[in-house]
C-alpha positions in Angstrom: 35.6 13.6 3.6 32.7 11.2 3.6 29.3 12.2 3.0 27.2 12.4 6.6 23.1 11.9 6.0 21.4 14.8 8.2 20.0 11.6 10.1 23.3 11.0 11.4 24.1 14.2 12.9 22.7 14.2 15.9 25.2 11.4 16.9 28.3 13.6 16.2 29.6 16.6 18.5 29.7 20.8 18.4 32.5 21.6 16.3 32.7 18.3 14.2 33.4 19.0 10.2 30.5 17.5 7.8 30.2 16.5 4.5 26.2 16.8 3.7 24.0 16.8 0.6 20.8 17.5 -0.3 18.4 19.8 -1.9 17.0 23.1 -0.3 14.0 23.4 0.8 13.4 27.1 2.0 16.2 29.7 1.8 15.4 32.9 4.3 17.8 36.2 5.2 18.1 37.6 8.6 20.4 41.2 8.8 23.9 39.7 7.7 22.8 35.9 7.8 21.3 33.6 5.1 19.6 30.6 6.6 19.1 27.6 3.9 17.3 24.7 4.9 17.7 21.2 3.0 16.6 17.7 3.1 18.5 14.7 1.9 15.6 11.7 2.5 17.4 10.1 5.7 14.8 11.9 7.8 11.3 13.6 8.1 13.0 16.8 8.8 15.3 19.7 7.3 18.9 20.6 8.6 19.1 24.5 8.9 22.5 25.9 7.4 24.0 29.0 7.6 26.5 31.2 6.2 27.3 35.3 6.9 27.0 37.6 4.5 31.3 38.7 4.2 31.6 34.9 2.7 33.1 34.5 -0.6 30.4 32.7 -1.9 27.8 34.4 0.0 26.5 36.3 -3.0 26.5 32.2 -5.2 24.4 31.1 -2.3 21.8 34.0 -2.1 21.1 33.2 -5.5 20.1 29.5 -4.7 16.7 28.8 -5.9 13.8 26.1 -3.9 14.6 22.3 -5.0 18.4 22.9 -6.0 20.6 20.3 -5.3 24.2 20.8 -3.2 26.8 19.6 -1.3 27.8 21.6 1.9 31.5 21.6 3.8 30.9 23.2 7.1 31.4 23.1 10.9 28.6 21.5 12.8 26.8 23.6 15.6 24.9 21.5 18.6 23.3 22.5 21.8 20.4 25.3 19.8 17.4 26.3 21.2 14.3 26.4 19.2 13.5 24.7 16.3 16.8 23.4 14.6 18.7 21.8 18.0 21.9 22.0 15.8 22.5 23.7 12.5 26.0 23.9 10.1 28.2 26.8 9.9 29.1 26.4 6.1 32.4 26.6 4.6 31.8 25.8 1.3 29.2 24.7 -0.9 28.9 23.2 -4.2 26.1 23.8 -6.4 25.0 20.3 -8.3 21.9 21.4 -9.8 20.5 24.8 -9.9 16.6 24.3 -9.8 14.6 26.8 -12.4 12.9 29.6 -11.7 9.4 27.9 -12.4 10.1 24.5 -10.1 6.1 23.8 -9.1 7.0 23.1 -5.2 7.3 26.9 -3.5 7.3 27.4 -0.2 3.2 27.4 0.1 0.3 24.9 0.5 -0.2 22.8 -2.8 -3.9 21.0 -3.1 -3.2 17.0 -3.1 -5.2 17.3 -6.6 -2.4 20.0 -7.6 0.2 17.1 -6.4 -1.2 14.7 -8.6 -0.4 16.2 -11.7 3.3 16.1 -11.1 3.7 12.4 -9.2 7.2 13.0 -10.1 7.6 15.8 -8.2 5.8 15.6 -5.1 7.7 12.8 -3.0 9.9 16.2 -2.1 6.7 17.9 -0.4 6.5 16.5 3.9 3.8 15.0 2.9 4.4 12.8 0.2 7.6 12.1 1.5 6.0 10.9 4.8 3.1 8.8 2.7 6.2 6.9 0.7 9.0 6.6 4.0 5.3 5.1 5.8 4.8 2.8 2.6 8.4 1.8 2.9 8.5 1.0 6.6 5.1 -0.9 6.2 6.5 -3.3 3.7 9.6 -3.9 5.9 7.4 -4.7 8.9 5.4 -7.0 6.4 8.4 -8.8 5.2 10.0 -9.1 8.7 7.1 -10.7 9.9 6.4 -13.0 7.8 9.6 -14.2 7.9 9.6 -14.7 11.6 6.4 -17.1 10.6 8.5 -19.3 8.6 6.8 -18.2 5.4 8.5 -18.7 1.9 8.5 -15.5 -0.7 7.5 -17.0 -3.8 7.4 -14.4 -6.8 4.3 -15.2 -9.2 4.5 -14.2 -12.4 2.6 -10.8 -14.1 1.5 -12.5 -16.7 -0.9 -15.0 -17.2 -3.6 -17.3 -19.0 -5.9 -17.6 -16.6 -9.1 -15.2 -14.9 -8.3 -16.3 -11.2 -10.9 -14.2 -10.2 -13.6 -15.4 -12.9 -14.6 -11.4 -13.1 -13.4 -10.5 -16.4 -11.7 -7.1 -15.6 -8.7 -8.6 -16.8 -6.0 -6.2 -19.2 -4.9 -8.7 -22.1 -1.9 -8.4 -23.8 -1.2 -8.7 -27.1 1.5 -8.3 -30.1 -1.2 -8.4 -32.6 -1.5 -5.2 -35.0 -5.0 -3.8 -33.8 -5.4 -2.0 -37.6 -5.5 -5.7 -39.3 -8.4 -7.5 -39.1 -9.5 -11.4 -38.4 -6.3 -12.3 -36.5 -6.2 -15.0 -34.2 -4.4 -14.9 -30.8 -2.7 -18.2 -32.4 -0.9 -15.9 -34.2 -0.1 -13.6 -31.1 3.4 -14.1 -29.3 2.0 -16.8 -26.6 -0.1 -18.3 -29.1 -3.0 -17.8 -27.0 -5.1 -15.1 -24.5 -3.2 -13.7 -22.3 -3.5 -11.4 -19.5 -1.8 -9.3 -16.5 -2.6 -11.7 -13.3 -5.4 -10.3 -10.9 -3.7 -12.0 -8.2 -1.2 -14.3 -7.9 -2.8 -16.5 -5.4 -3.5 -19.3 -7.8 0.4 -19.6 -9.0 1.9 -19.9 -5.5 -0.6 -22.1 -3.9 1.1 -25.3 -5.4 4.4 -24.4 -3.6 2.5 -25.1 -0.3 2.8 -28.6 -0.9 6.9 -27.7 -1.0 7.3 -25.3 1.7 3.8 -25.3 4.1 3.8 -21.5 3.8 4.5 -18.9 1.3 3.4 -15.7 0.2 3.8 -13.2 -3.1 4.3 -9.6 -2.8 3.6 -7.5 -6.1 1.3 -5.5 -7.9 -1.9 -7.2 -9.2 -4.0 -5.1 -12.2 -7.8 -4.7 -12.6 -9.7 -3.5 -15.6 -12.3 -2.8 -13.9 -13.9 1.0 -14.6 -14.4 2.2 -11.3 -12.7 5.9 -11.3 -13.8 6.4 -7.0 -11.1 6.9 -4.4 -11.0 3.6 -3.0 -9.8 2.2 -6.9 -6.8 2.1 -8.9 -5.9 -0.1 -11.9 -2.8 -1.2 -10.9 -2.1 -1.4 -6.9 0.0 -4.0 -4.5 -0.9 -6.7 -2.6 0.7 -9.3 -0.1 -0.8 -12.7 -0.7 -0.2 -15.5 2.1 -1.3 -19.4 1.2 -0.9 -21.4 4.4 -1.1 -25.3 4.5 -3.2 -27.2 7.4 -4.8 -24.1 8.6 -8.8 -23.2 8.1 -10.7 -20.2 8.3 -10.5 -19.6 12.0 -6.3 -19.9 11.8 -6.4 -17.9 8.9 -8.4 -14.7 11.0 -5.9 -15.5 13.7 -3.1 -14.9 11.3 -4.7 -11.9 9.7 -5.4 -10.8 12.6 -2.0 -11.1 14.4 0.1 -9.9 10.9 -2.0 -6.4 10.8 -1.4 -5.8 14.1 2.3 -6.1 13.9 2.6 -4.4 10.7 0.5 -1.4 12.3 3.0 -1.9 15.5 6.3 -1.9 13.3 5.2 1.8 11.9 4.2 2.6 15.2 7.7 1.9 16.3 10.0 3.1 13.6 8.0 5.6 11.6 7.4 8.0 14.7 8.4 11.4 12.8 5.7 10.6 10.1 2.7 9.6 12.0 3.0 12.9 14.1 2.6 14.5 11.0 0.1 12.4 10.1 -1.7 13.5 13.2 -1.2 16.8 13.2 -2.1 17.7 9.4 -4.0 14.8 8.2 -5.9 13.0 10.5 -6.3 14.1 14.2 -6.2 11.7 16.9 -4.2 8.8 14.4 -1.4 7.8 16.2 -4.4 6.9 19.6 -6.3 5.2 16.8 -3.7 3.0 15.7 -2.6 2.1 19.1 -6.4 0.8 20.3 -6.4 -1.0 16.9 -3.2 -2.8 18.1 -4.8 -3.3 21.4 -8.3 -4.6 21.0 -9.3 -7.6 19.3 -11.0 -7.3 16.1 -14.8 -8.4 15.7 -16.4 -11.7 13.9 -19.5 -11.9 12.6 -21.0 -13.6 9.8 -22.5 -12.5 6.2 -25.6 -13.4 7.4 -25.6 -11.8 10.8 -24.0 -9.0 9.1 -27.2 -8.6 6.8 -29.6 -9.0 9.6 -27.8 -6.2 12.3 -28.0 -4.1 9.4 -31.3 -5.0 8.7 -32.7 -3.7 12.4 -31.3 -0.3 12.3 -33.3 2.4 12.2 -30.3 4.1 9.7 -31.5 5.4 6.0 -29.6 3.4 3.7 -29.2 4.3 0.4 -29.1 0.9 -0.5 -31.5 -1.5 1.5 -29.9 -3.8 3.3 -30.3 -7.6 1.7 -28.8 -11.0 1.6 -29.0 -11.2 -2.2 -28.1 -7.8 -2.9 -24.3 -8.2 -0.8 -23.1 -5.7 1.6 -22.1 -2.1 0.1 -19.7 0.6 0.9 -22.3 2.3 2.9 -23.0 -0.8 4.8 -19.5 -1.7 5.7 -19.1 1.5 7.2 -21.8 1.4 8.8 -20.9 -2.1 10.5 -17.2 -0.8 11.3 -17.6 2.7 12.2 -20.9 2.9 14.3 -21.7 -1.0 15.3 -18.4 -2.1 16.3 -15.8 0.8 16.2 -13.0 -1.3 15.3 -11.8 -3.8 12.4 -14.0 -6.6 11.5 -14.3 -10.0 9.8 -16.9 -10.8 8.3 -17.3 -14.7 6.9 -19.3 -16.9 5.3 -20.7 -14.8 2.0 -22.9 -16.4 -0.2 -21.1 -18.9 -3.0 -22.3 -16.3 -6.0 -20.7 -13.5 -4.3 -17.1 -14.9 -3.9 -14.4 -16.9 -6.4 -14.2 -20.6 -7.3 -12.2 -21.4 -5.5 -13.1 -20.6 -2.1 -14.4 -23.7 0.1 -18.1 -24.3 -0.1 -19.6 -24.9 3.2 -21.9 -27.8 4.4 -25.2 -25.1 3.6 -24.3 -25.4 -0.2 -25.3 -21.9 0.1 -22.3 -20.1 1.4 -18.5 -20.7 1.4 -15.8 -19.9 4.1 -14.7 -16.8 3.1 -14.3 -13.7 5.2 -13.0 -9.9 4.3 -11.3 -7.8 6.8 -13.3 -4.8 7.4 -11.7 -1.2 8.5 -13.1 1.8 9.7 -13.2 5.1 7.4 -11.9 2.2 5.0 -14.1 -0.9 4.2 -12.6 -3.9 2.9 -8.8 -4.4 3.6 -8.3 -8.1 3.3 -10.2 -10.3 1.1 -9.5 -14.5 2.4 -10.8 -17.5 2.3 -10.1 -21.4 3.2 -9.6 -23.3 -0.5 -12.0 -25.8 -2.1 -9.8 -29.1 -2.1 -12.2 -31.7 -3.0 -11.5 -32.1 -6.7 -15.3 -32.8 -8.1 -16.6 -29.9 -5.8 -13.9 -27.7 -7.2 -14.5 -28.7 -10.7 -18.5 -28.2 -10.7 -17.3 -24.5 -9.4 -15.3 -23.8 -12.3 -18.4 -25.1 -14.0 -20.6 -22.6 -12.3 -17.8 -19.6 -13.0 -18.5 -20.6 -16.8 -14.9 -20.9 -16.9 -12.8 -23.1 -18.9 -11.5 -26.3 -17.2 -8.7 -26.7 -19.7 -7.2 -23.3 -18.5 -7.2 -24.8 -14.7 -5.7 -28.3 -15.7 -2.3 -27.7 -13.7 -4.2 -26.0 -10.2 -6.4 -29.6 -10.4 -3.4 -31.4 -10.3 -2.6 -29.8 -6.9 -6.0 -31.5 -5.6 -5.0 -34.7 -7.5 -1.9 -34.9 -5.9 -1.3 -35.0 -2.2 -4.2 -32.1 -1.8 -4.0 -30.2 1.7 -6.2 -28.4 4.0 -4.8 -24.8 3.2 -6.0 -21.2 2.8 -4.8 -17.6 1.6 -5.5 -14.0 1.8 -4.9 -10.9 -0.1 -3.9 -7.7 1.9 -4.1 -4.6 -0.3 -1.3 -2.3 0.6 -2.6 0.7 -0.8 -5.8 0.6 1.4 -4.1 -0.4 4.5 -1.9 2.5 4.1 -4.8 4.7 3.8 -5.9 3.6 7.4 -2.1 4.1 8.8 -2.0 7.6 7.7 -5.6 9.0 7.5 -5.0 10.2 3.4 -8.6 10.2 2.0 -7.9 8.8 -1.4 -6.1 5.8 -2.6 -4.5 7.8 -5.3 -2.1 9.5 -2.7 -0.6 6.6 -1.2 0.6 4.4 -4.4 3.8 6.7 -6.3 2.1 6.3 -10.0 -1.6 6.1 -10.1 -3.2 4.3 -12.4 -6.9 4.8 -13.0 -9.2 4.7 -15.7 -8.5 6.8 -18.2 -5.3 8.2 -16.5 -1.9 6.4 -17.1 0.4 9.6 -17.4 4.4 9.3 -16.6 
């Protein structure tokens, strides 16, 4: 017989044989009944199976120990009352994997900082498994929708000679033998510095000029040493570049892609955001919906600066234009001012990558970052620079090396295009869809300073 996912069986009628597998979650007696309950990953919730106590392998099955694996024969039972609205009669069962008497996951709360130390593990707790089934249905509704915009996937590569972001919180990788001294990246296997790509926005903007519109999905890596709950070293991002659309089409796009990937787990992720509701975050699922349903504020840097400015509210940071907008301050503008996402455009040049469009002022350029509540920045975007001298005194200012940037000139050199981009940070957005507090429990294998176990 073929095997039946516990998603399946509600289809199938009283008295039906199944073939199911999984691994047991609780195990309970009641007077001359054993109750086991197991989970194979095809849904949110556990199948309850049963089996009296005159069975022949009654006394194998009492014995069965939290996180074992099995395959169950049985009769399926429909038409219950109470929790379980059907259950399976079993027949036999066949014991794959007897889990040990020390397996970490017992039928108790666990501390998400408990969790942490065994990321290997905990996808089999509900709540893990509904932070990675909500991960995977939010990439889906990502990837479907950009698709119905006509946008190209274009993979960029991980590794790369250039600082796209002209920080310096790069990770460089090397051959070389750290214990011998003078050696010269000449000498290293790409014969020069290299690095792990902070984005790869730069890489997949030239295919514009093939396709119009593309996008990379991957993870991006940043050295910088920021160990807070917003950070990781290594997280994912979607990256859009779109030809003949500014900074007003790209908000509109932003604006309308959020909004459908928030709808998409809305619609097929239903099991996991009631959880999410009930034991994470009360009142998500009515949050997501008005986020859907409203649109999201515009203001810009400046204005930003100056509503901030003529609160009454006790910073810890003063509000000021030079300074830039903090944590505390986006917050502030999202949670209390405006109650709902918001863009804010325009920052000052010094504040924001070469290549972002510098605006008539001189002063600023036309950028904009998404703004969340609870969450700050979600989406960092901009219009391009595609005037070729403009872009080049930039690189200039960046004190980076024109040499390095020779091929992305070439795209302003030849047949250059109105066009902008984005960067939506999956791990952050995720924290917003499910209410978990820190960015370390929503990406499987953390990466953070000083922490790159498994």
């Amino acid at each position: 017989m073929s095997l039946h996912s516990l998603k399946s069986l509600h289809t199938l009628e009283h008295g039906t044989p199944v073939h199911v597998a999984g691994w047991v979650r609780t195990t309970r007696q009641s007077r001359s009944i054993l109750f086991i309950e197991i989970h194979d990953g095809s849904q949110f919730a556990t199948t309850q199976c049963v089996i009296d106590a005159d069975h022949s392998q009654y006394s194998v099955i009492s014995k069965l120990t939290i996180g074992s694996s099995v395959r169950i024969h049985g009769q399926l039972k429909t038409g219950l009352t109470g929790k379980h609205k059907h259950e399976i009669a079993i027949d036999t069962i066949i014991v794959e994997g007897m889990a040990d008497s020390d397996y970490p996951l017992q039928k108790k709360r666990h501390s998400f900082e408990f969790l942490r130390t065994i990321p290997h593990l905990r996808p089999r707790s509900n709540t893990f498994y509904a932070v990675f089934k909500t991960r995977s249905i939010l990439t889906q509704g990502m990837h479907k929708y950009l698709e119905s915009q006509d946008v190209t996937y274009i993979q960029a590569p991980a590794i790369t000679t250039t600082d796209a972001e002209g920080g310096g919180d790069v990770f460089r990788i090397s051959t070389l033998d750290p214990t011998q001294p003078h050696q010269d990246f000449k000498d290293d296997i790409f014969k020069q510095e290299a690095f792990l790509n902070v984005t790869g926005q730069i890489h997949i903007e030239p295919f514009i000029q093939a396709f119009q519109r593309v996008y990379t999905f991957g993870p991006s890596f940043r050295a910088e040493k920021s160990n807070t709950s917003r950070h990781v070293s290594e997280f994912w991002q979607v990256e859009p570049e779109l030809a003949y659309v500014d900074l007003v089409g790209l908000m509109d796009f932003i604006e309308s892609m959020s909004n459908a990937m928030i709808q998409y787990v809305l619609d097929h992720a239903s099991e996991e955001l009631a959880f999410f509701d009930e034991f994470i975050e009360k009142g998500l699922i009515k949050k997501l919906q008005q986020t859907v349903s409203e649109p999201y504020g515009r203001i810009s840097y400046s204005q930003a600066i100056q509503l901030l400015v003529d609160t009454d509210h006790a910073f810890t940071v003063n509000p000021t234009w030079e300074t830039g907008l903090q944590s505390e301050h986006e917050h502030y503008l999202t949670d209390v001012i405006f109650k709902k996402p918001v863009f804010v455009t325009d920052y000052p040049k010094d504040q924001k990558a070469f290549y972002m469009k510098l605006n008539d002022d001189q002063v600023t350029v036309a950028a904009t970052d998404l703004l969340f509540p609870k969450i700050g920045e979600i989406v960092g975007a901009s219009e391009r620079e595609t005037r070729l001298d403009v872009l080049q005194e930039r690189i200039k200012a960046h004190d980076l090396d024109e040499q390095l940037y020779t091929w992305y000139l070439d795209t302003r050199r030849y047949g250059t295009v109105e066009h902008s981009g984005f960067g939506l940070g999956i791990e952050r957005f995720m924290r917003y869809i499910t209410g978990m507090d820190n960015i370390r429990d929503v990406i499987p294998y953390p990466r953070t300073p000083g922490s790159a176990d498994f």
